[in-house]
N, C-alpha and C positions, 0 to 999 in steps of 0.2 A: 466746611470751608472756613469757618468763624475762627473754630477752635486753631484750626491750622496757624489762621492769622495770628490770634492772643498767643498762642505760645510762640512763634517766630520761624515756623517749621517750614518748607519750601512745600508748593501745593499739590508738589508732585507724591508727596506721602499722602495724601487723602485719598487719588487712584491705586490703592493699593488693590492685587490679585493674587492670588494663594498662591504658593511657588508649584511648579506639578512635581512633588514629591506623595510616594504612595504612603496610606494611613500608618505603614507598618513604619516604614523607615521615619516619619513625622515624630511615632511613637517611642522611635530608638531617639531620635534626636531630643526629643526631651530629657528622656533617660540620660543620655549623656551628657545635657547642657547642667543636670542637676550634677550628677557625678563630680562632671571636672568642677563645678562651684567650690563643691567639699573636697577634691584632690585635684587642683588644676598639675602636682606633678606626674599624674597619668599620663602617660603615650598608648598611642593606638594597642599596643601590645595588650596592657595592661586593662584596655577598655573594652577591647576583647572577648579577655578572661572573665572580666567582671559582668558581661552580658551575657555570658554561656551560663554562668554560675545561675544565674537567673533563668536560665530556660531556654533566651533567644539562639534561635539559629542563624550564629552570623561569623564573616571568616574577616578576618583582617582586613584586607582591601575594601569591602564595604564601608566595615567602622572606621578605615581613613579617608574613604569618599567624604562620609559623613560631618567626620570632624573640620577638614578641609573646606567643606562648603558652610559650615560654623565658625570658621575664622577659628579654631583650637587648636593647639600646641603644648604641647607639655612643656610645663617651666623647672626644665634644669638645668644644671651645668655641662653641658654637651659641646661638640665639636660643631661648628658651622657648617652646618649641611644643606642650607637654602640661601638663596643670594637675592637680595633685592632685582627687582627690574633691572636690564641691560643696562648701561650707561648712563644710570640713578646713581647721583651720588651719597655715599651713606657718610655721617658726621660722626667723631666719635662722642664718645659719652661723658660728660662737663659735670657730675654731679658728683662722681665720687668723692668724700670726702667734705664736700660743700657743706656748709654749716648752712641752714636755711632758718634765715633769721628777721623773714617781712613778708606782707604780701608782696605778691604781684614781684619777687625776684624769679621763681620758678613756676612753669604753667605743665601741666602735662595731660595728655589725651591717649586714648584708646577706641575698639570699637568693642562689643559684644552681640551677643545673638539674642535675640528676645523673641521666646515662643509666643505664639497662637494659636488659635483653637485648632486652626486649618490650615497654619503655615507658622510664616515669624518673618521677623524683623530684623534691619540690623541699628542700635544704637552707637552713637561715637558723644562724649562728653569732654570737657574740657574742666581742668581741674586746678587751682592753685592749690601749691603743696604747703605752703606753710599755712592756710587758713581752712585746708579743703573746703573749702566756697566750688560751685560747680558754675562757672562763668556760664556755659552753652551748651544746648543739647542738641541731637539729632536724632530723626529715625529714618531710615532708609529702606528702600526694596531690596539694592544689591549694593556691592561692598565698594562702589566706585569711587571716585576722588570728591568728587559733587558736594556728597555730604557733609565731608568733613573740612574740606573750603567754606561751606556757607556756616557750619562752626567754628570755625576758626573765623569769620569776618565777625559773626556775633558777636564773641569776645571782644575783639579789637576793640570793637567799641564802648568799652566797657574801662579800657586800659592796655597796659602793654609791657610784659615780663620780660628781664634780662636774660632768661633761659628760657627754650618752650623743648618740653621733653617729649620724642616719640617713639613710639619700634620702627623695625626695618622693615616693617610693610609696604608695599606696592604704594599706598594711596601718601603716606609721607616721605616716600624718597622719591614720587611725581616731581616733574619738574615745576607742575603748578603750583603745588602743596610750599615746597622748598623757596620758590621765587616768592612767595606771598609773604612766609614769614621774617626770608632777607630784609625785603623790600621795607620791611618794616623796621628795619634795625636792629631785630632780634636774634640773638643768638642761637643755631639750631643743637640739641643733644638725642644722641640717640640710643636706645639701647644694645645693648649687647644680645646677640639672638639666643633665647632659653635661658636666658635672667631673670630667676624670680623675682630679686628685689630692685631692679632696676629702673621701676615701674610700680611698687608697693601699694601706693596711694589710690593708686588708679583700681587697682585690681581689688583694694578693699572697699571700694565704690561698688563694683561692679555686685561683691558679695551681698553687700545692706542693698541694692537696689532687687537684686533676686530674690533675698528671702524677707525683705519684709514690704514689698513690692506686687512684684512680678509672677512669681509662684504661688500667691493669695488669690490672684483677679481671674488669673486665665482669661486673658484678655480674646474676647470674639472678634471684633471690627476695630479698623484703624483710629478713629475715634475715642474706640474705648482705652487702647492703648496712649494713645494722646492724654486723654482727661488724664488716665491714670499715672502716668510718667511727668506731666504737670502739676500735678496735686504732690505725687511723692517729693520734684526736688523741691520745691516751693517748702514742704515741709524739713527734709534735710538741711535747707542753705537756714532756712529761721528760728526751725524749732525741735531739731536733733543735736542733744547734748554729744560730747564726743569726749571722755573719757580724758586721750592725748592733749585735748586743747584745754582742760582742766574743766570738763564741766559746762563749756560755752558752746555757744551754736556756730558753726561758718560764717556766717553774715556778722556777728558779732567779734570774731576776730580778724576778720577781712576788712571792716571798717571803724576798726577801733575802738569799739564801744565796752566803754567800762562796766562790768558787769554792778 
């Protein structure tokens, strides 16, 4: 419960219960959590083939159960063939072309899946694009709005971006999701559905968090996932050089500090 508290996480991730999925299908879902890391342009089709190849006995409609309940998608340039919630409204996308030239002008979030020994999790994070600083984290049982509300309050208090970037998911074009960031003065952008780079940031988060993370620990109890997903951003925002930022940590260009 401690931990819950220190990292700022709602207490309802510490009753966490194995989802009732069977060992086989757990097995395929890692399988594919790792695959789409390294090819998130995979669709079901494609994931497939590439499980067959491998031995598994499994037809399409399974592997799109699967991925559907992993919150996956293939990221390409496709026709819109899924529609946000009813009467959710979706915003268009504010970043094209945007020079991103400060912190705190652009935020953007996501969620992902994160395996267990005997289930998994779903994470949702919160990201400034020009510092990738990781304002807020969360971990979840299911993919509701909940988590990524008490994410998105995290942040807030932290500051407040000119733009906050999200997909057309259910839990950001909620009217709760959407009223919270109005309310704040903030401008809502969204992506375009099967844009890979419309979201870049996010999704290259998501990669450093899996493999040099997530796929090391094989995390057993909720807990363990906590320490460890605390310990890693703690380590990304202060003390992961990053290439693009010339060298510097998150936390160092999110608060201006002179190297």
């Amino acid at each position: 419960m401690r931990q819950c508290e220190l990292a700022g996480l709602a207490r309802s991730t510490w009753y966490y219960e194995p989802v009732g999925e069977s060992e086989e299908n757990l097995e395929l879902m890692r399988l594919l959590d790792e695959q789409y890391t390294r090819t998130p342009f995979y669709g079901s089709r494609r994931m497939t083939a590439w499980l067959i190849d491998r031995g598994f006995s499994v037809n399409r409609k399974r592997v799109q159960r699967l991925m559907q309940l992993m919150g996956l998608e293939a990221i390409y340039p496709k026709p819109r063939l899924s529609q946000a919630a009813p009467g959710h409204r979706v915003f268009p996308y504010l970043l094209r072309g945007l020079p991103i030239t400060r912190p705190n002008q652009v935020w953007s979030t996501d969620i992902t899946y994160i395996r267990m020994r005997g289930g998994f999790l779903y994470l949702t994070a919160i990201l400034d694009w020009y510092s990738r600083y990781v304002l807020a984290w969360e971990l979840s049982n299911t993919m509701d709005v909940n988590f990524c509300l008490a994410a998105l309050e995290r942040a807030l208090r932290r500051g407040k971006p000119d733009i906050f970037n999200t997909d057309q998911g259910s839990q950001y074009t909620s009217n709760e999701f959407t009223a919270e960031v109005l309310q704040a003065g903030i401008q809502l952008s969204m992506d375009g559905r099967g844009r890979a780079l419309d979201n870049v940031f996010v999704e290259r988060l998501w990669r450093a968090v899996k493999h040099e993370e997530v796929y090391l620990k094989d995390y057993e109890t909720v807990p363990d996932a906590v320490q460890g997903l605390t310990t890693y951003f703690k380590f990304y925002n202060t003390a992961r050089y990053h290439q693009s930022l010339d060298y510097r940590t998150p936390e160092a260009v999110h608060l201006g500090l002179v190297a």
